[in-house]
N, C-alpha and C positions, 0 to 999 in steps of 0.2 A: 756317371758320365765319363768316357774314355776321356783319357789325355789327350789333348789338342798337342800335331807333331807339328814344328816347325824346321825353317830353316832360312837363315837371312843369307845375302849375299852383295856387294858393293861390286859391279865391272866397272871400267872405267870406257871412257867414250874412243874404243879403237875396236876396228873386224875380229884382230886377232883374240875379244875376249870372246866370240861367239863360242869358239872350240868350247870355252871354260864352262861358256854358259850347260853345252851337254853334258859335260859330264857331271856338274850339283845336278840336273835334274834327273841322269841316271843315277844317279846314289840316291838322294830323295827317292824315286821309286820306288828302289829296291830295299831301301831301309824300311819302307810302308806300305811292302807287299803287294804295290801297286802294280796291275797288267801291264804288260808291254805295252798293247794297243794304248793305254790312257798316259802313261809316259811317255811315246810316240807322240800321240795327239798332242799332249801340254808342252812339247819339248819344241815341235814342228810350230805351235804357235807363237811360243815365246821366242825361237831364233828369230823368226820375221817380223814378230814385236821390238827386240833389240837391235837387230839389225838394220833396222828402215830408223829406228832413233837415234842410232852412232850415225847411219848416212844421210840422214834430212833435216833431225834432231837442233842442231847448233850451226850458229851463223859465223862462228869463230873456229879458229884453230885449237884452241885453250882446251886443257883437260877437265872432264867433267864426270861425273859420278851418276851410274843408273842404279838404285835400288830396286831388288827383287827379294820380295818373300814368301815362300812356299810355305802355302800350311795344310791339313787335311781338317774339315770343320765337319763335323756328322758325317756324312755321304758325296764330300763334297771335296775335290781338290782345288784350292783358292792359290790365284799367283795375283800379287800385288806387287805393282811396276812402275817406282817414280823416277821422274828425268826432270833435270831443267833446263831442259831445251824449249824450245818453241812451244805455242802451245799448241795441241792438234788433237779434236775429239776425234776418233775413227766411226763414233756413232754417227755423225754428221754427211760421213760418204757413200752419197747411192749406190744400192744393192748393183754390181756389175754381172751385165747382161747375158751370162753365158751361152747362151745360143747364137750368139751374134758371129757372124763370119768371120774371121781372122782380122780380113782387111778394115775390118769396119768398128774392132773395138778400140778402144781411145786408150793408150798407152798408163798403165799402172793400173791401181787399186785390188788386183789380183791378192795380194799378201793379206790386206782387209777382209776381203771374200771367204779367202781360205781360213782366217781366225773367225770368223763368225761362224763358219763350216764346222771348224774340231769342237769350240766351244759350247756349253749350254748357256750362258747368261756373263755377258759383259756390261763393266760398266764405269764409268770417265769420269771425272772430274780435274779443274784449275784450281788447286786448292795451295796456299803460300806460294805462287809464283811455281807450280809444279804443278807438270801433266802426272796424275795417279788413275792410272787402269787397273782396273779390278778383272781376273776372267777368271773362271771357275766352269769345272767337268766333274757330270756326276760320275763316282766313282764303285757305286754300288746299286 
């Protein structure tokens, strides 16, 4: 069995860690020979994962901690994402309607849409007073 690669990481709850956030997952990739396209995709869903939980996340001003850890499992690129913010399943928010005229669709859930788009299999949980998102792209 190959070695299981990881990589932990701690942001803290401000915009300015998004930068940070690309660059562990450009080195993640490139440490695991990972495509551009799949580093791309896991990077594009994880900025708008952490970034929609720095901005909707927390009902205070207080500093707070998001855990991400990347790991690669068989065929599989796993990002595991805990926040103690608010709680907020994104499996909970209806598929948005993309054919819908401009005018007529209802302001957000686009960031949702589009992780469920890069993604193969996500998945949620409230577990210790913590939202823990699981998403995972096949990588081979």
């Amino acid at each position: 069995m190959a070695e299981v690669k990881s990589v932990s990481v701690v942001f803290q709850n401000k915009l300015s860690e998004v930068s940070r956030l690309g660059e562990v997952v450009e080195q993640f990739g490139s440490e695991n020979n990972l495509s551009p396209a799949i580093t791309n995709s896991v990077n594009l869903a994880l900025d708008e994962i952490i970034t929609n939980t720095i901005s909707y996340g927390y009902k205070d001003d207080a500093e707070h901690q998001i855990w991400l850890n990347l790991k690669i499992e068989g065929n599989l690129l796993v990002a595991e994402i805990e926040d103690d913010g608010l709680p907020f399943n994104p499996l909970e928010k209806p598929d948005v309607d993309t054919n819908l005229p401009l005018e007529d669709k209802s302001v957000g859930g686009l960031g949702i849409h589009l992780v469920r788009k890069l993604m193969d299999e996500i998945n949620y949980q409230f577990v210790n007073n913590k939202n823990v998102l699981l998403i995972k792209k096949k990588i081979a």
